[in-house]
N, CA, C and O atoms as CSV, one atom per row, in Angstrom:
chain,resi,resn,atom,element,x,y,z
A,1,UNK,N,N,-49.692,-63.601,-7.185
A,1,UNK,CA,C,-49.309,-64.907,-6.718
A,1,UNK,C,C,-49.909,-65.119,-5.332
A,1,UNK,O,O,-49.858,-64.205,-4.510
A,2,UNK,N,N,-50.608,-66.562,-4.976
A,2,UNK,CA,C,-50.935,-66.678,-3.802
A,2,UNK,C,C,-49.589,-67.319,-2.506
A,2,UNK,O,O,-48.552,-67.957,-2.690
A,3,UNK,N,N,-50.310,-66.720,-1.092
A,3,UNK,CA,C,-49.400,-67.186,-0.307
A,3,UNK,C,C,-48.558,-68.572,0.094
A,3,UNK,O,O,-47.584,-68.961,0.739
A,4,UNK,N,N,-49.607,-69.015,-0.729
A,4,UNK,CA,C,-48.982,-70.529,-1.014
A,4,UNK,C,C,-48.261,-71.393,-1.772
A,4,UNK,O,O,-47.848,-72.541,-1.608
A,5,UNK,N,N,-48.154,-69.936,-3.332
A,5,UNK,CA,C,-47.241,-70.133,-4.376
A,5,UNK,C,C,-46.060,-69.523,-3.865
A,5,UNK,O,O,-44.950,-69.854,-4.283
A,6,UNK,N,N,-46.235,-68.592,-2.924
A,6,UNK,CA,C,-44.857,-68.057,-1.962
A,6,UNK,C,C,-44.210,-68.866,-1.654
A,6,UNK,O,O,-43.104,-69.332,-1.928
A,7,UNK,N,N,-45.275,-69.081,-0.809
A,7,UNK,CA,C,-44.433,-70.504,0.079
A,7,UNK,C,C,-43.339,-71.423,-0.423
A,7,UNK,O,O,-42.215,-71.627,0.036
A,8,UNK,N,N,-44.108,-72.055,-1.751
A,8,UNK,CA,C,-43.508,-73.244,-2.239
A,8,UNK,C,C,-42.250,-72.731,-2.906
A,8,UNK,O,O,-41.203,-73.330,-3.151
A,9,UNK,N,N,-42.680,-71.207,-3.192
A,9,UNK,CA,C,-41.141,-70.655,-3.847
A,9,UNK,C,C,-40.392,-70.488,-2.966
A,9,UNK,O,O,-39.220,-70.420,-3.335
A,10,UNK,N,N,-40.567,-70.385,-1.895
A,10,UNK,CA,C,-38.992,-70.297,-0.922
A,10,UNK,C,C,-38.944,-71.469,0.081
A,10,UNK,O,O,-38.549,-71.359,1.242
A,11,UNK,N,N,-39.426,-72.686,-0.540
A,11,UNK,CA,C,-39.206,-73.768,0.343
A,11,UNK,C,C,-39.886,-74.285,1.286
A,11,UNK,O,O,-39.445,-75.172,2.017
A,12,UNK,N,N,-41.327,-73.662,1.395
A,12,UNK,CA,C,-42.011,-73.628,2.631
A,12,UNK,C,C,-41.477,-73.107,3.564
A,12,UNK,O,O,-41.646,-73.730,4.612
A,13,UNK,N,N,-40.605,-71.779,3.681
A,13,UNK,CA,C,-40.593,-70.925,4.828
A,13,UNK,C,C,-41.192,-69.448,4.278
A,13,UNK,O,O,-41.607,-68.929,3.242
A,14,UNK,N,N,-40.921,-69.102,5.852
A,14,UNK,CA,C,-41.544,-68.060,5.850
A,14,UNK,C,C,-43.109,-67.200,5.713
A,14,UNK,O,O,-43.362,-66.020,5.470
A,15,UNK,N,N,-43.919,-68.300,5.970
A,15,UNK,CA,C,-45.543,-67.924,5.944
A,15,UNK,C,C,-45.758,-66.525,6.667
A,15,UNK,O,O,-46.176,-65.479,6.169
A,16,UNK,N,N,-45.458,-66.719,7.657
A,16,UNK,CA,C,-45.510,-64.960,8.505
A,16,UNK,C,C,-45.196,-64.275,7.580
A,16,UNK,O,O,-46.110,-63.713,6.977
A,17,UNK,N,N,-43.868,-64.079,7.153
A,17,UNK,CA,C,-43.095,-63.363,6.273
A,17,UNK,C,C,-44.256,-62.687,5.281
A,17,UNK,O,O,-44.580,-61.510,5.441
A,18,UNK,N,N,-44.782,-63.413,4.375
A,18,UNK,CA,C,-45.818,-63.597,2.941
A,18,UNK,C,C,-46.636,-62.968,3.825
A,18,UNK,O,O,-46.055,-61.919,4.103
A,19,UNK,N,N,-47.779,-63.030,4.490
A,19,UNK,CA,C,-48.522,-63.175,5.076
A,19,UNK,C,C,-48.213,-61.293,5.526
A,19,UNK,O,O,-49.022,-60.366,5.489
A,20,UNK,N,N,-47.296,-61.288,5.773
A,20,UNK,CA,C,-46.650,-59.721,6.593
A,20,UNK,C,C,-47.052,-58.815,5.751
A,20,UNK,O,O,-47.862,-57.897,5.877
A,21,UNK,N,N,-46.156,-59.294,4.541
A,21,UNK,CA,C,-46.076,-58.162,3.218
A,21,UNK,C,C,-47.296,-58.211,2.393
A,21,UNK,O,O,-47.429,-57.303,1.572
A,22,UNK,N,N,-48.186,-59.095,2.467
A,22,UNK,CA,C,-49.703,-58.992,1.567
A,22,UNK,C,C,-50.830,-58.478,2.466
A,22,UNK,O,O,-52.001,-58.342,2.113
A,23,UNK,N,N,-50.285,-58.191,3.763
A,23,UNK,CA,C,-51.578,-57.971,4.798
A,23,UNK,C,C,-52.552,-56.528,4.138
A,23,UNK,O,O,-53.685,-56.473,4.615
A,24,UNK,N,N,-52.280,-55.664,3.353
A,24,UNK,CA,C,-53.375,-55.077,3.344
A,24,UNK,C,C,-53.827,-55.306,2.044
A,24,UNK,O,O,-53.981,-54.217,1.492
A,25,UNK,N,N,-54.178,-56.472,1.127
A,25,UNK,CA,C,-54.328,-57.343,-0.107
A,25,UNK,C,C,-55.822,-56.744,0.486
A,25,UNK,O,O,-56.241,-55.714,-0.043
A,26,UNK,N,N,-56.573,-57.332,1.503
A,26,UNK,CA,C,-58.050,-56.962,2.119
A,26,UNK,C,C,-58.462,-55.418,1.518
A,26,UNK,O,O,-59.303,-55.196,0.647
A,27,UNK,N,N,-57.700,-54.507,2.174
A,27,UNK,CA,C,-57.766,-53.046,2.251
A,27,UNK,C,C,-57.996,-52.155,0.862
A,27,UNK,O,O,-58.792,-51.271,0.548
A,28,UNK,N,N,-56.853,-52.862,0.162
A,28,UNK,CA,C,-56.627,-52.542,-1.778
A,28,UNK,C,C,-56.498,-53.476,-2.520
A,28,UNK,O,O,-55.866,-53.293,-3.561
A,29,UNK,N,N,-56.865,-54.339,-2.326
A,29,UNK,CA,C,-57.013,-54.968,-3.691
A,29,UNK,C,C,-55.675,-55.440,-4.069
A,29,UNK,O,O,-54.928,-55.602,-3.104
A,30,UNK,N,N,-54.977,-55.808,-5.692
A,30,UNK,CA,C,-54.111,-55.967,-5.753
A,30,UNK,C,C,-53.217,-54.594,-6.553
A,30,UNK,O,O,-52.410,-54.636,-7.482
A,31,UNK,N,N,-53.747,-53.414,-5.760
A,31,UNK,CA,C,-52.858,-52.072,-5.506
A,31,UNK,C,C,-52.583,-52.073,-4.381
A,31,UNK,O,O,-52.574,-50.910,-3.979
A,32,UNK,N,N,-52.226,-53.103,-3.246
A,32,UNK,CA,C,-51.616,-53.218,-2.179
A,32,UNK,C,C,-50.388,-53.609,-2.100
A,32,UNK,O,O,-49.710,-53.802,-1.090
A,33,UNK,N,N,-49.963,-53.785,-3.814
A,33,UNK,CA,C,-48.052,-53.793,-3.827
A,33,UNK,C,C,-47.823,-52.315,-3.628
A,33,UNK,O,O,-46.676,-52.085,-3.245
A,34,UNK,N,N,-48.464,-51.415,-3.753
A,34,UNK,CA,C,-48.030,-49.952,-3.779
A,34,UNK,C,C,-47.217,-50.058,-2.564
A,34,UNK,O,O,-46.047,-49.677,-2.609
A,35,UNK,N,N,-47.762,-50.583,-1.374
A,35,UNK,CA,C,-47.301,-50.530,0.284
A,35,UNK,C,C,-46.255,-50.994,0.606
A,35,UNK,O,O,-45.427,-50.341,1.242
A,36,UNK,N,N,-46.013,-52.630,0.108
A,36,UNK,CA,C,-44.721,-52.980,0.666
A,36,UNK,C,C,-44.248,-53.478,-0.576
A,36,UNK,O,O,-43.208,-54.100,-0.359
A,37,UNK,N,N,-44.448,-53.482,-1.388
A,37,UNK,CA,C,-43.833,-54.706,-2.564
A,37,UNK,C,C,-42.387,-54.089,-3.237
A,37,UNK,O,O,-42.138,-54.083,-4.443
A,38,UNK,N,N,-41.696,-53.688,-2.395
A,38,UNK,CA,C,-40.497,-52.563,-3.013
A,38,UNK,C,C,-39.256,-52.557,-2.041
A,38,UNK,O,O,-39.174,-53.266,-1.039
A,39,UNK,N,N,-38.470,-51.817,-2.396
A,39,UNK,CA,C,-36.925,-52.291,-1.495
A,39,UNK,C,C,-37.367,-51.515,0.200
A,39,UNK,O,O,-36.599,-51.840,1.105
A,40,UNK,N,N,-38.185,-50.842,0.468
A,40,UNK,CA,C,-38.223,-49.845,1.647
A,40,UNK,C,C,-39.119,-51.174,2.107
A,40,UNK,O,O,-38.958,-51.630,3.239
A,41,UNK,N,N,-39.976,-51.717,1.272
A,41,UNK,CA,C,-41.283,-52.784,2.431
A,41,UNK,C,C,-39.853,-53.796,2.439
A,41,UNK,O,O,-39.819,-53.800,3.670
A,42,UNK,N,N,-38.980,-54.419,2.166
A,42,UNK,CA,C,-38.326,-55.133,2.484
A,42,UNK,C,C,-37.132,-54.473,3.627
A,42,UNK,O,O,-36.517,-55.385,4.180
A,43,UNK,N,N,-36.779,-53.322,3.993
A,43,UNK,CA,C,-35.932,-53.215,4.872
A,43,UNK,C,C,-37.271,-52.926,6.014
A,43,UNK,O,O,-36.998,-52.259,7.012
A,44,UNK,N,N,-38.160,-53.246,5.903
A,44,UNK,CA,C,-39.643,-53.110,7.256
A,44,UNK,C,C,-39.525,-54.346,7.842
A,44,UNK,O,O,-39.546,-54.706,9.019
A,45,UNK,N,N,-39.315,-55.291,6.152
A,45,UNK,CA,C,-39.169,-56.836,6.598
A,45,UNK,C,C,-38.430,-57.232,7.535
A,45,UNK,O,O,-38.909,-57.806,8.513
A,46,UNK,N,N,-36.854,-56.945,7.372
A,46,UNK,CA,C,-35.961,-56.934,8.101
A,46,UNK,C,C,-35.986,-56.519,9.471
A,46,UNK,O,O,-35.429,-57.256,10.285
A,47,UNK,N,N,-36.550,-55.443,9.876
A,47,UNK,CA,C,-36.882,-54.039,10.791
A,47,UNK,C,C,-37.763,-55.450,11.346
A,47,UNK,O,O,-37.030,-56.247,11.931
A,48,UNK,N,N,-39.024,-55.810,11.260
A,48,UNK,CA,C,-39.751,-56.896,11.761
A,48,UNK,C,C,-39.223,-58.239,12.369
A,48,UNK,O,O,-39.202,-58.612,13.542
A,49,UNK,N,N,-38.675,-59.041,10.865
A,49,UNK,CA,C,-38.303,-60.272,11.471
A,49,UNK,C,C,-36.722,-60.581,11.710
A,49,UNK,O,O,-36.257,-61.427,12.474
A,50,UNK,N,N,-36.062,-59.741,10.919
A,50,UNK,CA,C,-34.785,-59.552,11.122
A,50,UNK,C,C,-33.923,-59.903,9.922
A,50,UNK,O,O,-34.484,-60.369,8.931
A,51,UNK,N,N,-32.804,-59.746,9.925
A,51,UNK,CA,C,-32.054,-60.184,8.589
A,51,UNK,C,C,-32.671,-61.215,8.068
A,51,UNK,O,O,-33.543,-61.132,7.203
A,52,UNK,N,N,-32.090,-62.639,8.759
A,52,UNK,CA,C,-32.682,-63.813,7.790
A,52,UNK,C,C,-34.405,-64.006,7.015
A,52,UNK,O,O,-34.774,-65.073,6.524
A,53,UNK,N,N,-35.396,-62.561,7.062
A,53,UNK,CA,C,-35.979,-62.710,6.709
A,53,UNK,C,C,-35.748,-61.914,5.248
A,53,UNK,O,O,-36.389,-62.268,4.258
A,54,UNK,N,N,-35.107,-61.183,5.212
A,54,UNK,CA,C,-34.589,-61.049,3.683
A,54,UNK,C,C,-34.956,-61.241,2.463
A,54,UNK,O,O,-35.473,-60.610,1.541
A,55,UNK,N,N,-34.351,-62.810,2.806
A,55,UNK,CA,C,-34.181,-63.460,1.011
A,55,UNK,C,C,-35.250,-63.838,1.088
A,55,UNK,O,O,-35.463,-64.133,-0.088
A,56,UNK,N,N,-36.407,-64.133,1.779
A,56,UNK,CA,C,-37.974,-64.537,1.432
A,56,UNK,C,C,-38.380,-63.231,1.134
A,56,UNK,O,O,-38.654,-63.185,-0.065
A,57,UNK,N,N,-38.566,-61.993,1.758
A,57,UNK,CA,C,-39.118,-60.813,1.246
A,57,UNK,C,C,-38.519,-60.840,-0.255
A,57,UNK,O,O,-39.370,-60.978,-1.133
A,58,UNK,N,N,-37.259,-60.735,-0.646
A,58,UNK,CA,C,-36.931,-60.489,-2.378
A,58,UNK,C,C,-37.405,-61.491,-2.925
A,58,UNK,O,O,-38.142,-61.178,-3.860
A,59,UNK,N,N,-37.273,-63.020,-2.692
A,59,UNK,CA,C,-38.031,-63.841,-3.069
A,59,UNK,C,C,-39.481,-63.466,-3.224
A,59,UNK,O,O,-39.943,-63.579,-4.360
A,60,UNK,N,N,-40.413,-62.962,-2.093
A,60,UNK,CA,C,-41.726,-62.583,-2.654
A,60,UNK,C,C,-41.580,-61.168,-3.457
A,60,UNK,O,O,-42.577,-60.958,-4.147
A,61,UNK,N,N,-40.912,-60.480,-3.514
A,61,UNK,CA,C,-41.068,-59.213,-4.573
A,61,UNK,C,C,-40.406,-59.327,-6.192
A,61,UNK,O,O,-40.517,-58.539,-7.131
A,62,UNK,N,N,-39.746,-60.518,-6.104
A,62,UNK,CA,C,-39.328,-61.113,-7.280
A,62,UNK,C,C,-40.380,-61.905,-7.889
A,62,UNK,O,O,-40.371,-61.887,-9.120
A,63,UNK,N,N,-41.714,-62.923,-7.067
A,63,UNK,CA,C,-42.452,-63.620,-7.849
A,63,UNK,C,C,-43.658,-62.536,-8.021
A,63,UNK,O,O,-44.364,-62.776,-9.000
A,64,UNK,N,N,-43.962,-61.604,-7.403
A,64,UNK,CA,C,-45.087,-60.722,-7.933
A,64,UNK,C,C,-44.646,-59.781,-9.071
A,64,UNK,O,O,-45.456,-59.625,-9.985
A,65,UNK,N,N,-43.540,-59.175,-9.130
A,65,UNK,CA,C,-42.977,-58.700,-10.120
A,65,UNK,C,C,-42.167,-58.914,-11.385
A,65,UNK,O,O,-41.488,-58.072,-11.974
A,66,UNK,N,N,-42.456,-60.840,-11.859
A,66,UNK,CA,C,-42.295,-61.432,-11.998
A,66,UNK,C,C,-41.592,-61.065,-13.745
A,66,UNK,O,O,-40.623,-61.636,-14.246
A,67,UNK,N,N,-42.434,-59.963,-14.383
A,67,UNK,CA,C,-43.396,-59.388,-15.606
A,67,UNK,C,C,-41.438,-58.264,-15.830
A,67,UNK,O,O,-40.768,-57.887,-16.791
A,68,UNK,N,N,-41.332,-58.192,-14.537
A,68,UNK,CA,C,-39.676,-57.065,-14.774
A,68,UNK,C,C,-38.347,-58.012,-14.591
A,68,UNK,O,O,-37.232,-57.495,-14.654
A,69,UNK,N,N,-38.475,-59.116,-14.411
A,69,UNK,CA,C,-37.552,-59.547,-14.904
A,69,UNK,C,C,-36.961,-59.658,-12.940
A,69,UNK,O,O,-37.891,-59.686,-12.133
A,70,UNK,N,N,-35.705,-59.703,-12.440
A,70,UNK,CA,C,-35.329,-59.318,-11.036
A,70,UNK,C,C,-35.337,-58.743,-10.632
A,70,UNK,O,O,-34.907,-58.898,-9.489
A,71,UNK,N,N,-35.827,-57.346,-11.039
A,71,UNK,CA,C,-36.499,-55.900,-10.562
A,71,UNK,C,C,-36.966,-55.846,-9.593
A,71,UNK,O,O,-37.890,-56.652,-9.473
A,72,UNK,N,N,-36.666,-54.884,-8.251
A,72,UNK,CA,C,-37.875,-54.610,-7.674
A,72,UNK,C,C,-37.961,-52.849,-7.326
A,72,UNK,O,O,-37.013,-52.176,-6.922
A,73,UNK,N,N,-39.077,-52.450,-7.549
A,73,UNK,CA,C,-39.360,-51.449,-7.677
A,73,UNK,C,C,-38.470,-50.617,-5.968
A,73,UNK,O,O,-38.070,-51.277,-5.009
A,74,UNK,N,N,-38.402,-49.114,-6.105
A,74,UNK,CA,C,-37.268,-48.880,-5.095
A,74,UNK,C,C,-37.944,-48.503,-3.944
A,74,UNK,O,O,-37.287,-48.425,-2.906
A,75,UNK,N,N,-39.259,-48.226,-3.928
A,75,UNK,CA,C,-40.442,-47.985,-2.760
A,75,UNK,C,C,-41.485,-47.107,-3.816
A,75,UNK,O,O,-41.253,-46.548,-4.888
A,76,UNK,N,N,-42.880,-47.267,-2.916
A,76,UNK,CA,C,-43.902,-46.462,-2.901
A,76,UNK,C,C,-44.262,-45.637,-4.670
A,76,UNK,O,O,-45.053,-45.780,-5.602
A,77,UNK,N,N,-42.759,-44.519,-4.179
A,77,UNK,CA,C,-42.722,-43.953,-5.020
A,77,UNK,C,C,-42.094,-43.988,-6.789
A,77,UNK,O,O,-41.854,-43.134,-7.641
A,78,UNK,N,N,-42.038,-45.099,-6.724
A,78,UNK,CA,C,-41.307,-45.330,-8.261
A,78,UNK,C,C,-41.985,-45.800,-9.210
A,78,UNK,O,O,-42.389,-46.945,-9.415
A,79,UNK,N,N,-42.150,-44.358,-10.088
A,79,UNK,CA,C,-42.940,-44.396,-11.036
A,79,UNK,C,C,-42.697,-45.460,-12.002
A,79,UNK,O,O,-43.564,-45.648,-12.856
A,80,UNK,N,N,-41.351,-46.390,-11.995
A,80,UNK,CA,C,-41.194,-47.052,-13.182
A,80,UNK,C,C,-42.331,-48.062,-13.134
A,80,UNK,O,O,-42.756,-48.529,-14.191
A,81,UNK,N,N,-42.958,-48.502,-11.708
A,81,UNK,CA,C,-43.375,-49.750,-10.807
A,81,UNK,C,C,-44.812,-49.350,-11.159
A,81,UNK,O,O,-45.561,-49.857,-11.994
A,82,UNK,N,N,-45.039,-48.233,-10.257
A,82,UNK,CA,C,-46.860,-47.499,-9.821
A,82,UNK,C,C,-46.878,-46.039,-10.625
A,82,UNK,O,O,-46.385,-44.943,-10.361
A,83,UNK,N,N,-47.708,-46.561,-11.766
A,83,UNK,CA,C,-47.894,-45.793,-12.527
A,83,UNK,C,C,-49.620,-45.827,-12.574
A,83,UNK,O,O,-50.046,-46.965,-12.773
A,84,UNK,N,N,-50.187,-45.262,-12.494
A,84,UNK,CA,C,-52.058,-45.023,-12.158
A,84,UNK,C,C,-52.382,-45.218,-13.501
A,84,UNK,O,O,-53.522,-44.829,-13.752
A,85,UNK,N,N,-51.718,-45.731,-14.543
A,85,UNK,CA,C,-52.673,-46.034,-15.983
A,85,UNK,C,C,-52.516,-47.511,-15.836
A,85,UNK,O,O,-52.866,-48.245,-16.760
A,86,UNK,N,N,-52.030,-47.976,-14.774
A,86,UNK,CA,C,-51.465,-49.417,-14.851
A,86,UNK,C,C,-52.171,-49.633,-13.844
A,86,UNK,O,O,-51.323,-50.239,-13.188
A,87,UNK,N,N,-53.205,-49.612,-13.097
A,87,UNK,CA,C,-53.607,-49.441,-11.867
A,87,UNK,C,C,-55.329,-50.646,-12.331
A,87,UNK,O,O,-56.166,-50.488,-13.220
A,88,UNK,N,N,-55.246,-51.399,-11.585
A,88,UNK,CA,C,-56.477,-52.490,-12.206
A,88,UNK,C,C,-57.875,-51.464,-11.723
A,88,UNK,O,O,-58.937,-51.328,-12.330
A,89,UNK,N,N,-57.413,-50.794,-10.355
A,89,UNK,CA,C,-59.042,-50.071,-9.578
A,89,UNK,C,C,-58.005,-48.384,-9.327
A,89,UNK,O,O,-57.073,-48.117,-8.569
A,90,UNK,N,N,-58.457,-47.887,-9.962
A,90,UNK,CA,C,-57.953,-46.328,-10.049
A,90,UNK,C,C,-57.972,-46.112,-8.509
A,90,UNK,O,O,-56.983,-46.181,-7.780
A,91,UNK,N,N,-59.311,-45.828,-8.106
A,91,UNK,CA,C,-59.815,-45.353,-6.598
A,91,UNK,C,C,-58.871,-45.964,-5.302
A,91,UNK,O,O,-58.475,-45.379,-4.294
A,92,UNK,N,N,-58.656,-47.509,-5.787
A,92,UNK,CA,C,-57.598,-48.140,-4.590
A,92,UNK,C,C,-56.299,-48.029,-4.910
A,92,UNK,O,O,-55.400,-48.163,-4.079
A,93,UNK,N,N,-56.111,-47.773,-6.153
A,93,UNK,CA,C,-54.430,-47.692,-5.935
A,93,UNK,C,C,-54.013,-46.160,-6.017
A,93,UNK,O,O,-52.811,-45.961,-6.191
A,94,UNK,N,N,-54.951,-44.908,-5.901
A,94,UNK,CA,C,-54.500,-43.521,-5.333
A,94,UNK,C,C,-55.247,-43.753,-3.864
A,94,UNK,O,O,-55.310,-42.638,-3.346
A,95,UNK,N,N,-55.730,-44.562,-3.147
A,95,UNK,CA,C,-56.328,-44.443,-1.765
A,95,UNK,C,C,-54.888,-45.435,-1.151
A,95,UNK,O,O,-54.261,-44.716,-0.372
A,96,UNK,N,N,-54.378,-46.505,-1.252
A,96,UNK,CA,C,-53.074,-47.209,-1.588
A,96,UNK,C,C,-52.178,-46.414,-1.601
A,96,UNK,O,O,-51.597,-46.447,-0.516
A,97,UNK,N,N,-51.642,-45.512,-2.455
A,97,UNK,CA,C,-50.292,-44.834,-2.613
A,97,UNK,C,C,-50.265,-43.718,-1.669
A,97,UNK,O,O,-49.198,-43.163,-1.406
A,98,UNK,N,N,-52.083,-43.121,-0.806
A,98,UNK,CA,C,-51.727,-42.054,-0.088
A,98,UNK,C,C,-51.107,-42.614,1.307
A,98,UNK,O,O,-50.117,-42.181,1.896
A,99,UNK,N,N,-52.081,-43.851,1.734
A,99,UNK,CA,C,-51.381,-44.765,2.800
A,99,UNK,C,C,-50.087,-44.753,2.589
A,99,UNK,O,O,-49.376,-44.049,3.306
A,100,UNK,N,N,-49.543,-45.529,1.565
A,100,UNK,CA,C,-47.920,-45.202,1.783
A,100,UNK,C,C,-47.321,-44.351,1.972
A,100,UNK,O,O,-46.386,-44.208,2.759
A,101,UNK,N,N,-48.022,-43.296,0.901
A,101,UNK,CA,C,-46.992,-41.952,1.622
A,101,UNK,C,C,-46.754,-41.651,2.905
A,101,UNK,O,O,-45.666,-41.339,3.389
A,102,UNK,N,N,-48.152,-41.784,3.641
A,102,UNK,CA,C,-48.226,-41.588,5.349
A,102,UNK,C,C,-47.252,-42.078,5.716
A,102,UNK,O,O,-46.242,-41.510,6.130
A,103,UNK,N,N,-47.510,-43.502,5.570
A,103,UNK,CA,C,-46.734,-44.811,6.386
A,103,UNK,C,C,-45.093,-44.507,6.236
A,103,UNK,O,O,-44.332,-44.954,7.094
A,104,UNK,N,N,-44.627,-43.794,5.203
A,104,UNK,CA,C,-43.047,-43.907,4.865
A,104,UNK,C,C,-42.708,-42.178,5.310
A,104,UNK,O,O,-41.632,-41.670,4.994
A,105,UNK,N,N,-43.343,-41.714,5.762
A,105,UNK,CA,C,-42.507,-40.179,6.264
A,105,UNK,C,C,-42.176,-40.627,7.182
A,105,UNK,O,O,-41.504,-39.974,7.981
């Protein structure tokens, strides 16, 4: 989903927000949900902009994960989510999941 289908899903707020959690989209591709697209990138959210940024972070991890129903994967590591046969570019989403690992010790 683009940042602008974000947008319109939470009302036109929160562009920073969107914008926060897709920033390394550049870096990996779209194996850059590995990073934040999960309950740990949403308490970063929080950690960043503060509570009321919240319900736009689940709001954006609810429209990319759209395919599970209200699911959102529990971080990084949850295989139900990031599974490497499901992976569109093999190379970026194990170069992707090692970043996270870093990033979350």
């Amino acid at each position: 989903m683009t940042t602008a289908q974000h947008i319109k899903n939470t009302k036109g707020q929160g562009r920073e927000i969107h914008l926060w959690i897709d920033r390394f989209a550049w870096k990996f591709g779209l194996e850059h949900r590995i990073v934040l697209h999960h309950q740990q990138g949403i308490e970063l959210v929080v950690k960043e902009f503060g509570e009321e940024a919240r319900w736009i972070a689940e709001q954006h991890m609810k429209d990319d994960w759209v395919d599970f129903g209200d699911k959102i994967p529990t971080g990084y590591d949850d295989k139900e989510f990031f599974r490497d046969i499901w992976a569109v570019n093999i190379d970026m989403f194990l170069k992707a999941q090692r970043f996270a690992e870093r990033m979350y010790r």
